[in-house]
N, C-alpha and C positions, 0 to 999 in steps of 0.2 A: 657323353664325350663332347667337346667344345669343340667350334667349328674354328678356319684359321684366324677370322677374326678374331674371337674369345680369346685365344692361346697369343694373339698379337697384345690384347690387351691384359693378361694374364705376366706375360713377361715383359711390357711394359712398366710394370705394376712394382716389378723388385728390380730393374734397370739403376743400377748403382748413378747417384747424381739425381734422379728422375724422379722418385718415389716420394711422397708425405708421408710423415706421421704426425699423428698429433702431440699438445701440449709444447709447440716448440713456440704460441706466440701467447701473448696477455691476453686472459681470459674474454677482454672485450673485443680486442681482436678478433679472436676465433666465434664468439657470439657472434659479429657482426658477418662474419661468414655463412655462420647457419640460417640469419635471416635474410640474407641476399638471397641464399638457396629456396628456401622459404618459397621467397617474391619471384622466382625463377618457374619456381613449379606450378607456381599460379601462373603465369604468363604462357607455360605451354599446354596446363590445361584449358585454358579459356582460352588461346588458340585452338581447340582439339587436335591437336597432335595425334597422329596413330599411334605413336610409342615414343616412351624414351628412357631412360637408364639413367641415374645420376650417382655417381660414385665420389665419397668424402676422405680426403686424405690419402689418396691411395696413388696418386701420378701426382695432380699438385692438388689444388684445395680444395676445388670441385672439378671435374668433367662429366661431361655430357655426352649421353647418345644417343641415335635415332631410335636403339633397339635395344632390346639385354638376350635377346634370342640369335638374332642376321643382325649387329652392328655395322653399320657400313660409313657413318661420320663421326665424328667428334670434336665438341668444343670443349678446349682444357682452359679453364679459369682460374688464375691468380686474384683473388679476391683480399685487397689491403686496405686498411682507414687509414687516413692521416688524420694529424689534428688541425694542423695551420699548414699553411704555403703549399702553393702545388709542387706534382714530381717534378721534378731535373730530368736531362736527357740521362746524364750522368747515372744520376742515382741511380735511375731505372736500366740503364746498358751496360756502365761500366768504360762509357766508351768518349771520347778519344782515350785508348789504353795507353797512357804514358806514363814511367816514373816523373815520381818526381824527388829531389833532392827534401830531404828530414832538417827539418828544423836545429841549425847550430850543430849541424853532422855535414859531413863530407860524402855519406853513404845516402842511397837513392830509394825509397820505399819498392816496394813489389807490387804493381801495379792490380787489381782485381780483374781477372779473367771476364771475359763477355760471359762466356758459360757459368760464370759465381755469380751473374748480375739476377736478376728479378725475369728480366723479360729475356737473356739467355736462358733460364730454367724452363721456360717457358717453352720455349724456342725448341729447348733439345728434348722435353716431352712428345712434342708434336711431331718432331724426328722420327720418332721411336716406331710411327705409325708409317707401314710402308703399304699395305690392304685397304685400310679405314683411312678416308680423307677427312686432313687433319686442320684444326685451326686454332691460332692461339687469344686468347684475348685477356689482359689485364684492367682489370676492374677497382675500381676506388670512388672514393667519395669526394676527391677530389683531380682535376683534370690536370695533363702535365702541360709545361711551359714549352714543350718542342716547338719549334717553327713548322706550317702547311706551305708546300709548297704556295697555294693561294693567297699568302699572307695568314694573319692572328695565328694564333696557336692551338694545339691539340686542344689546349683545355678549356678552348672555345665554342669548345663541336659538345655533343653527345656521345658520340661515337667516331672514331677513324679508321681507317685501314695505315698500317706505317710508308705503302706506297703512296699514300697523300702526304707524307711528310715532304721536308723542303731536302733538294737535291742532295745538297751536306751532308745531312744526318742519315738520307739513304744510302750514300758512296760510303759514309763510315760501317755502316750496319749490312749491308748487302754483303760483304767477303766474309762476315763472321757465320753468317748462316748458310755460307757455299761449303765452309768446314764442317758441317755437323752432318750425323750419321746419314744422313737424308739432305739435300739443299730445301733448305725452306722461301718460298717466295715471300716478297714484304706484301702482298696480299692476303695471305693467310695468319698474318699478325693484327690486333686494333688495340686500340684503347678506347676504355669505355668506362664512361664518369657516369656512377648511378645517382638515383635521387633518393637512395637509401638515409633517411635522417641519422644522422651518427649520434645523435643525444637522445634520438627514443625511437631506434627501428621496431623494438616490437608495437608498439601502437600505431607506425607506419606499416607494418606487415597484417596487421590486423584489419587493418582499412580496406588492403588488398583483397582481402581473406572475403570478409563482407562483401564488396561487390563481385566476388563469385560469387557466394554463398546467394546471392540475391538473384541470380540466374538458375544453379546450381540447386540450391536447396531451399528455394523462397522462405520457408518456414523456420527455418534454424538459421538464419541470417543473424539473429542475433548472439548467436552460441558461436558466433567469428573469434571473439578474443578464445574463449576454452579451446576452438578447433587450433586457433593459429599456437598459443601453446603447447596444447598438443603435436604438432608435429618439430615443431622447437624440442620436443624434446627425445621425440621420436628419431631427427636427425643429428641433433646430439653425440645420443647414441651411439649409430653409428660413426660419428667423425674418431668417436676415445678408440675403436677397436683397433691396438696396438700386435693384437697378435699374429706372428705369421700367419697365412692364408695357403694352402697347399694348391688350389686351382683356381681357375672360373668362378666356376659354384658357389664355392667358399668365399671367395672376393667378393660376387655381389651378394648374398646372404648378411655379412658383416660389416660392410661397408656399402651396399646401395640402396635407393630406394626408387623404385621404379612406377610407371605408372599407374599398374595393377594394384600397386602399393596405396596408392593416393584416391585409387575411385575406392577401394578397400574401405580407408578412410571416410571417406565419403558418405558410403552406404549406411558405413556404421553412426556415422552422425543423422543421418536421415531418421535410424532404426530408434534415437535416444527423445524420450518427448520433446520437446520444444519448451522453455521459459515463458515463453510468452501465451503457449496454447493453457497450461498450468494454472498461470495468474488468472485466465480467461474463466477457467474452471471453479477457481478459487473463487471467482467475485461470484460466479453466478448460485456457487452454493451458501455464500452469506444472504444474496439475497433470498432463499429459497427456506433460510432459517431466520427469516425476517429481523435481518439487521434496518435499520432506519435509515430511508432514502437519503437524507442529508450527512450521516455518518458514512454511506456506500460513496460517494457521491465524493466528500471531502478525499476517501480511501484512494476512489481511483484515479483522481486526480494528482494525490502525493507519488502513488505508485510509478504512471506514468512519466512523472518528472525524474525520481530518481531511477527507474531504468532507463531513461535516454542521459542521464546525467555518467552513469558504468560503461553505459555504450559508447560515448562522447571517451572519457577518459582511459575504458580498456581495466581500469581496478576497482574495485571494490574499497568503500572508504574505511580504513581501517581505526575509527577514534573510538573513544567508550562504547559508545550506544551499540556500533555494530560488532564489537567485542561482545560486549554483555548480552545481546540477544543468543546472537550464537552460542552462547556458554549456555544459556534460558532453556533453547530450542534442543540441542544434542540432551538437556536431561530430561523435558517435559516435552517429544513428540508428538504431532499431530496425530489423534486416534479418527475416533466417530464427527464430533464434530468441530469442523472448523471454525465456529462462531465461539463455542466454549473455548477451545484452544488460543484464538487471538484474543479474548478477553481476559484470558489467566496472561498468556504475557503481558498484553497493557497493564493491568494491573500492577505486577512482576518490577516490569520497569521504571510505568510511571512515578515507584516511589523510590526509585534510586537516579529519575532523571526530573524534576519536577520540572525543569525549565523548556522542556521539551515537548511538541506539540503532541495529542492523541495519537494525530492520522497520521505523522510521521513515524512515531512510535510501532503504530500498525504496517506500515509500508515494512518497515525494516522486517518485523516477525512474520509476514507474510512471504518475502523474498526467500529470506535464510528457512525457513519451513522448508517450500520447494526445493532449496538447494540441497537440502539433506533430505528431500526425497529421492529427487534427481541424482544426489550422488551420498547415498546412503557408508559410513564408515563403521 
């Protein structure tokens, strides 16, 4: 049975106005949500947080809690890209609400409610919460033009609270949030400009990924792009699940993922070999089947290069060579030994790549080997 928090955020959760679902924004949109979330859960684990709860689609795009057992806070996240120009006060509040007269008409348009605006939704989410102390915070990749009281503008800061805005935009905003279910203070509102890269957050969330992992899992440090994908898609997931939720339970089961979730994760990458412990294994049994010092030597040199070349980039080069190996290796697996095995590929390739060096050659059929050890189909 859910305690009164749960049942607060339970019926928050189908609060007519309040609620997300998915697919209502452009695919990169909503991508760029999951990898905020991503960069979010790495910041509260490498904080060590004792707990937290994060739920997709279900009040607005993401929120956050201290707990998924005793909830007692909550950050509700509006998470938006733009492309160009920062936000407007407007855009974002709706506010000063005035009509205005239509173009070559006599008749006055219908002004758009605070409550239909971006940070009204926001707003009347954090309402909702009358148990669990509540905050709102709108997020983007770019910062808004509002006036600080201190002078420059929001989108000058990192982060604000709307009680730093300039006295104007607070008189305008402060009676719209004396109206809603709950009065909301301009303290419990911010805005908050990430450094989320809009043209390649996942190589940006990767980055993040690693320097946990480097604490975290020293040894799988380099397994950061598979893990950060991995949970890209794990949260995913989660964000599509459209269908009713009849409690608690069911809400966070289909839409959260929590931090038990994530050391889960964790473990389980700890439990998977490492790439790099592998290649390590790999060279030492060439040498052991007396490959030639200057052949080993040329090998681990290429190797090194192009695994800091995947790591740097986060992909895998997809041109001929690593095509065709791949196609090589899934039919001619690695058995007994691995000196015959890398010699049947070179050979294999060399004569459908002539321009192409040995130990390059070898780099690549040594890699994709391990990776269809490591993740055998």
């Amino acid at each position: 049975m859910s305690n009164p928090a749960q049942a607060e955020i339970f019926a928050a959760s189908n609060a007519p106005g309040v609620y997300e679902s998915g697919g209502r924004f452009g695919q990169k949109g909503v991508d760029f949500q999951r990898y905020w979330a991503i960069s979010r859960i790495i910041e509260l684990a490498a904080a060590d947080q004792p707990d937290f709860l994060i739920l997709f689609e279900s009040l607005q795009d993401v929120v956050e809690f201290d707990s998924p057992d005793a909830p007692t806070r909550a950050k509700v996240y509006q998470v938006k890209m733009k492309d160009t120009g920062e936000w407007t006060w407007k855009a974002l509040t709706a506010l000063p609400s005035k009509p205005r007269k239509k173009k070559n008409s006599l008749e006055f348009t219908v002004p758009l409610p605070f409550v239909g605006s971006p940070i009204g939704k926001l707003a009347c989410t954090v309402a909702e919460f009358q148990a669990i102390d509540g905050e709102g915070i709108f997020v983007s990749n770019l910062g808004c033009a509002a006036a600080l009281e201190k002078g420059a503008t929001a989108g000058s800061v990192k982060i604000c609270k709307f009680s730093e805005l300039s006295k104007e935009l607070r008189d305008q905003i402060a009676p719209e949030l004396a109206k809603l279910k709950k009065a909301i203070s301009l303290d419990s509102l911010h805005l908050l400009k990430t450094e989320l890269s809009l043209d390649d957050p996942d190589t940006h969330v990767a980055g993040k990924v690693n320097s946990f992992l480097l604490k975290a899992a020293p040894k799988h440090a380099g397994q950061c792009k598979s893990f950060s994908d991995s949970l890209f898609a794990t949260l995913s997931a989660r964000g599509r699940k459209a269908d009713p939720v009849t409690d608690f339970a069911s809400l966070v089961s289909s839409r959260g993922y929590s931090k038990a979730d994530f050391m889960s994760a964790v473990e389980a990458l700890r439990s998977v070999p490492d790439q790099q412990e592998l290649v390590n294994s790999w060279l030492n049994s060439l040498l052991i089947e007396k490959m030639s010092a200057q052949e080993y030597t040329r090998l681990q040199i290429r190797l090194l290069q192009l695994m800091e070349q995947r790591l740097r980039s986060g992909k895998i080069d997809p041109g001929p060579l690593n095509q065709a190996v791949k196609a090589w290796v899934k039919l001619n697996p690695v058995e007994k030994s691995i000196l015959g095995f890398l010699r049947a590929g070179t050979s294999a390739m060399a004569s459908q790549f002539p321009k192409v060096s040995r130990d390059e050659i070898q780099a690549f059929i040594v890699l994709e080997g391990i990776s269809q050890c490591l993740n055998p189909t």
